[in-house]
Each structure stands twice: as structure tokens, then as C-alpha cells.
C-alpha positions as CSV (number, residue, x, y, z in Angstrom):
1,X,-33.5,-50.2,-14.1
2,X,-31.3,-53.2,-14.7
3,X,-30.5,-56.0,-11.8
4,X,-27.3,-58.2,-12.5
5,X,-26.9,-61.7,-10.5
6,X,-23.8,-63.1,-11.2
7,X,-22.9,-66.9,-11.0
8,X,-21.4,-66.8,-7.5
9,X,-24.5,-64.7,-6.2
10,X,-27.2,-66.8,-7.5
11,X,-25.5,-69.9,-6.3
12,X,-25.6,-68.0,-2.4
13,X,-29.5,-68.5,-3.1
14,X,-30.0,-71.9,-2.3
15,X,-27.3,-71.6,0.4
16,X,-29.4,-68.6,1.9
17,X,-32.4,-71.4,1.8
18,X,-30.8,-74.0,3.3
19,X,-29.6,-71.6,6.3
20,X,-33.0,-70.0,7.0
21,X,-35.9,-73.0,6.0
22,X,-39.0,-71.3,4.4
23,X,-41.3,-72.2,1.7
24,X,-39.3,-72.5,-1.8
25,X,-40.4,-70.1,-4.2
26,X,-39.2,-72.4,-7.9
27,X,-38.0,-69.3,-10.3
28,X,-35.6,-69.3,-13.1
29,X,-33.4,-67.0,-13.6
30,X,-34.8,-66.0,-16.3
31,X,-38.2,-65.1,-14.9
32,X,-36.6,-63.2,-12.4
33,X,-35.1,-61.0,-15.1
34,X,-37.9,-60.4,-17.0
35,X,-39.8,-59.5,-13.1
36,X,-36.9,-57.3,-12.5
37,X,-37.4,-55.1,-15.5
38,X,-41.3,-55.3,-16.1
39,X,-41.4,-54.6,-11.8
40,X,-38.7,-53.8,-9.8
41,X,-40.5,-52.8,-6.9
42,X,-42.5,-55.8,-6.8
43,X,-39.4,-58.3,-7.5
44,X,-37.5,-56.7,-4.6
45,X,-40.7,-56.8,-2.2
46,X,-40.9,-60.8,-3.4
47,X,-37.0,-61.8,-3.3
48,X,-35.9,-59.6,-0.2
49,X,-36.1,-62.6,2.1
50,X,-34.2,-64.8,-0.5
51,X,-31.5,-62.0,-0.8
52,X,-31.3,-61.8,3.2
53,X,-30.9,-65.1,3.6
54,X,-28.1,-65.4,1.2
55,X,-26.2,-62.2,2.3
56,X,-26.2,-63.8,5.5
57,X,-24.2,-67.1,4.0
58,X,-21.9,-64.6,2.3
59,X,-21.2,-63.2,5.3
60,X,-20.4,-66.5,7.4
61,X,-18.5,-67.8,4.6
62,X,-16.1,-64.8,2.9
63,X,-14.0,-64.2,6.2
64,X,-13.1,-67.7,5.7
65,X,-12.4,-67.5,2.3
66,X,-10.9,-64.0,2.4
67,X,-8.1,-66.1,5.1
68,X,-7.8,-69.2,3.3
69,X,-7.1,-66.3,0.3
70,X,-4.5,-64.9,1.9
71,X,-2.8,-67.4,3.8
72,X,-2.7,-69.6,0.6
73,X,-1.3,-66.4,-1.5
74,X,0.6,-64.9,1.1
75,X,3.8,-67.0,0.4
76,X,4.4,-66.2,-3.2
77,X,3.7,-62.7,-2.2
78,X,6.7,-62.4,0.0
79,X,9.0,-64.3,-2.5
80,X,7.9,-61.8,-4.6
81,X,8.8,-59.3,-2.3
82,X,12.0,-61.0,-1.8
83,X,13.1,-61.0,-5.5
84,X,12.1,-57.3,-6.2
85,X,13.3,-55.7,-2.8
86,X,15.6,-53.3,-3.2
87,X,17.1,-52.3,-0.3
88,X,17.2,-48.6,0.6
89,X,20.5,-46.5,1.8
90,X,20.9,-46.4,5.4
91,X,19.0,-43.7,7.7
92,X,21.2,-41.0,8.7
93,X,20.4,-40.3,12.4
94,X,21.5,-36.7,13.5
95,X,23.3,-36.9,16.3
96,X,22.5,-35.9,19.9
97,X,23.3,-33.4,21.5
């Protein structure tokens, strides 16, 4: 069993930390690692509070992020839109009756 932590997840940790104070727990990334693969069951028994703490950051901060995202993006989008529109032929509406 492998466990990836990317750059953008690990730097959630000390976010997660800061959010809920609790003793710190000083591990490198590269211990974790080596607990991940030598024990998994153990390493997710010791880090489940650290990874709680930091989901709960991700989820305060990534609707603010997903609407900075898209309100900074959405712009170019519609010119985009603009340049590549082409328009369709006219609906023909059966008449009435």
C-alpha cells in the first residue's frame, strides 16, 4: 500500500494545526513515508487527527478559491466563446393551428 501527499496537501497540515490547537507531533515527510509503508494501519490511527484537521481548512478555503477561480477565468472564457460562436440557423416553429 502506497500513500501519496502532494505539495498542496502537506502544506494544509500546518493550516489544519493552526485551526484546531493540539500538541505538535514534529515528523518529516519522510518518516511519514517510511511509517506509511512499514505500518499503514498504525500511520493512519497516528495522523487521522492531523488529516481531519486539515480537510477541514480545505474545506473552508476551496469554495473561495473555486470562485475567485472562476470569476477571475470566467472573462476570457466568454471571449472565447465570443470568437468561436457560431451561430446556429433559426428554429422553425410549426405553426398553430
Amino acid at each position: 500500500m502506497r500513500i501519496e501527499v502532494d505539495r498542496t496537501s502537506a502544506s494544509l497540515f500546518p493550516s489544519g494545526r493552526e485551526t484546531v490547537p493540539r500538541t505538535h507531533l514534529p515528523v518529516s515527510v519522510a518518516q511519514i513515508y517510511e511509517m506509511a509503508r512499514t505500518n499503514p494501519w498504525s500511520a493512519i490511527q497516528l495522523f487521522w487527527t492531523t488529516t481531519w484537521h486539515a480537510l477541514v481548512v480545505w474545506a473552508l478555503v476551496a469554495p473561495f478559491v473555486a470562485a475567485l477561480l472562476y470569476f477571475l477565468l470566467l472573462p476570457g472564457f466568454r471571449r472565447v466563446l465570443r470568437k468561436t460562436h457560431v451561430p446556429l440557423p433559426p428554429a422553425e416553429v410549426p405553426a398553430a393551428g
